[in-house]
N, C-alpha and C positions, 0 to 999 in steps of 0.2 A: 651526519656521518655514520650514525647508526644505521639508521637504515639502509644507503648505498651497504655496508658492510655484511646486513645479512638479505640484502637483494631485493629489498623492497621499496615500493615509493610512498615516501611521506608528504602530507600536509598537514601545516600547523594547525593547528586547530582552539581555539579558546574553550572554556570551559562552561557549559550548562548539559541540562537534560539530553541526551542522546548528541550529544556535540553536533558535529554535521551531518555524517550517516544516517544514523537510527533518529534525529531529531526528522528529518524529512521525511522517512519511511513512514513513520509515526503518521503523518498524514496522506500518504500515499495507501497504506490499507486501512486506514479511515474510511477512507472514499471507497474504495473497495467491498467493501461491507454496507456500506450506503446504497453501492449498486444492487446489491442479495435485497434489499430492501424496499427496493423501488422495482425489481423485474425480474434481474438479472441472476442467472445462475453460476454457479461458483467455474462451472465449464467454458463457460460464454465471457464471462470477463476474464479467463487465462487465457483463451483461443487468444481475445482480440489483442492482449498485451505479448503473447507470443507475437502474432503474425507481426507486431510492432517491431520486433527483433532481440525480446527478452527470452532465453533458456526457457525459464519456469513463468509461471503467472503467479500473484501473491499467494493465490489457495493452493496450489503444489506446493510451494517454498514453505507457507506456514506449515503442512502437511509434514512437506521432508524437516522443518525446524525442532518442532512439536510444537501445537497449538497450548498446550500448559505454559508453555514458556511467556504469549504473549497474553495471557490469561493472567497469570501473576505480573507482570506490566498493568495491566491495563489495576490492576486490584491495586495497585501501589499508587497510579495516578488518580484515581479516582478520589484519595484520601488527601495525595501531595495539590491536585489539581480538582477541585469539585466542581467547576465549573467548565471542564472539558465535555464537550458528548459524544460520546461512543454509542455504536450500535451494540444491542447484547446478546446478538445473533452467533457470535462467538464463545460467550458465556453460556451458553446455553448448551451450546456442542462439546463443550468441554466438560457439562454437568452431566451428559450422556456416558461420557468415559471418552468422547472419540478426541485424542489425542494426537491421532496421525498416524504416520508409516508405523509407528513403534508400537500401537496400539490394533492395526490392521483397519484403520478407522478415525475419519478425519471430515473435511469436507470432502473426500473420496472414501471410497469402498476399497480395498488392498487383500490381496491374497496371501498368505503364507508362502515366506520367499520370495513374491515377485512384485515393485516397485512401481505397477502400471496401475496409473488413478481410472477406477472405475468409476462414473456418473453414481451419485449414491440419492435411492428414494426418498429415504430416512431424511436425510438435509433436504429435498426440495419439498418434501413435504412440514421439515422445520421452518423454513424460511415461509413459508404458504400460511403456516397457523399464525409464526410472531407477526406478520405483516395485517394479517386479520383481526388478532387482538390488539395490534395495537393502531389501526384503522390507518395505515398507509397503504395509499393508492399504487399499485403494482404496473404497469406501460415494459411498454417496448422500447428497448434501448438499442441505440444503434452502436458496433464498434465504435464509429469516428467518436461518440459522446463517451465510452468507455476510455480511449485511449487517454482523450484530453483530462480529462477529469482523474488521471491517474498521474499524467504526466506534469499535466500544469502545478496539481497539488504541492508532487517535488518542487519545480522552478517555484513557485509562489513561497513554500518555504523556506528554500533556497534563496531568496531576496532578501528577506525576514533577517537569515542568519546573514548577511552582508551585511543589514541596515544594524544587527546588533553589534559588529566587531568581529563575529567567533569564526569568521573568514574573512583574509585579505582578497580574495580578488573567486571572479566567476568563474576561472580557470581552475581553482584550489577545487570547488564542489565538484565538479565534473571528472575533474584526476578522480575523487573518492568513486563517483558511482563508476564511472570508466574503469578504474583499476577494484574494487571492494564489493559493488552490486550489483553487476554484469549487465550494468546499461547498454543497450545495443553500439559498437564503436562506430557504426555510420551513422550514427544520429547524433554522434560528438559529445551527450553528457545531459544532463535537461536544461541545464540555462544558454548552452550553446545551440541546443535545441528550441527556445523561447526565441533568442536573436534572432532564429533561421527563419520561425514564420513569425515574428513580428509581437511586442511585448502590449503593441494596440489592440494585436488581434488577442493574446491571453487574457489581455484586459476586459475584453467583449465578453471572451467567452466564460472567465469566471464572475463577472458581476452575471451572468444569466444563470450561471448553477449557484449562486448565495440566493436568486429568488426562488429557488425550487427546493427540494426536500432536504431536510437538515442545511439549511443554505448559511445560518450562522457561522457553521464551521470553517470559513472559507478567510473570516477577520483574522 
């Protein structure tokens, strides 16, 4: 009743880590950072998650968020959670200063006054050293591997939070990113998106990215 009254849509939600929203995001720029890791530039995984039908790609979003923000996240799980893995290709940008728009300096380059992410060297040459010391193998990623592996991450967490209680139903997560995380509305939500091409076929294709780079992440 609350929320019809000041105009918004609720679902219920149960209680842990990032409830349903930020509990899936959590591993939707997991992956994301996994991609900077293995090839992929921070430009090349936004294009392809725009051209999916999202506004922003997660490096704009964290850019316009501030990257401090998920920088203190991740510093708090690491302590709550030590057997989570993260990439620290974000840590590392943050240790630079590059905070984002508010900083003029992110995973993009930003001008004074104007909000247009410039490709920055500085990060593709960060991403080029930590990938060298820390000896992962760099390849060519195709969109279609980009999308999936951003998308699936959601719905795959998104089952997670079903199988624990902290959603009644696959329609509740999809309201959240539909109305909360501007999932594209023709693609109906990620687990109504999972139905559409087949939970065989997410099946396939995430037991094929747990054999590849940081592939644990995926349990």
């Amino acid at each position: 009743n609350l929320a019809k009254k000041i105009k918004k849509t609720a679902v219920v939600a149960g209680v842990c880590d990032g409830f349903i929203g930020n509990r899936m995001l959590a591993q939707y720029t997991k992956q994301a950072a996994f991609l900077l890791e293995e090839g992929c530039t921070p430009q090349q995984v936004d294009q392809a998650i725009e051209n999916f039908g999202f506004a922003m790609g997660p490096f704009r979003v964290s850019d316009l968020a501030g990257n401090d923000i998920s920088w203190a996240i991740r510093k708090a799980r690491r302590i709550s959670k030590p057997d989570e893995v993260y990439s620290d290709l974000g840590d590392l940008s943050c240790e630079k200063g590059r905070f984002g728009q508010k900083t003029q300096a992110g995973w993009y380059d930003y001008q004074t006054g104007d909000r247009t992410a410039h490709p920055s060297n500085v990060v593709i040459d960060m991403i080029r050293d930590y990938a060298q010391t820390k000896g992962f193998e760099q390849r060519s990623i195709s969109d279609q591997e980009i999308v999936e592996r951003l998308i699936f991450s959601l719905a795959n967490e998104g089952r997670k939070i079903l199988r624990d209680g902290i959603a009644a139903r696959s329609s509740d997560i999809d309201i959240v990113y539909l109305k909360g995380y501007g999932f594209p509305k023709h693609r109906g939500g990620p687990m109504f998106y999972a139905d559409l091409v087949g939970w065989d076929y997410v099946e396939s294709a995430i037991t094929g990215f747990s054999k590849g780079h940081r592939g644990s992440t995926w349990l």
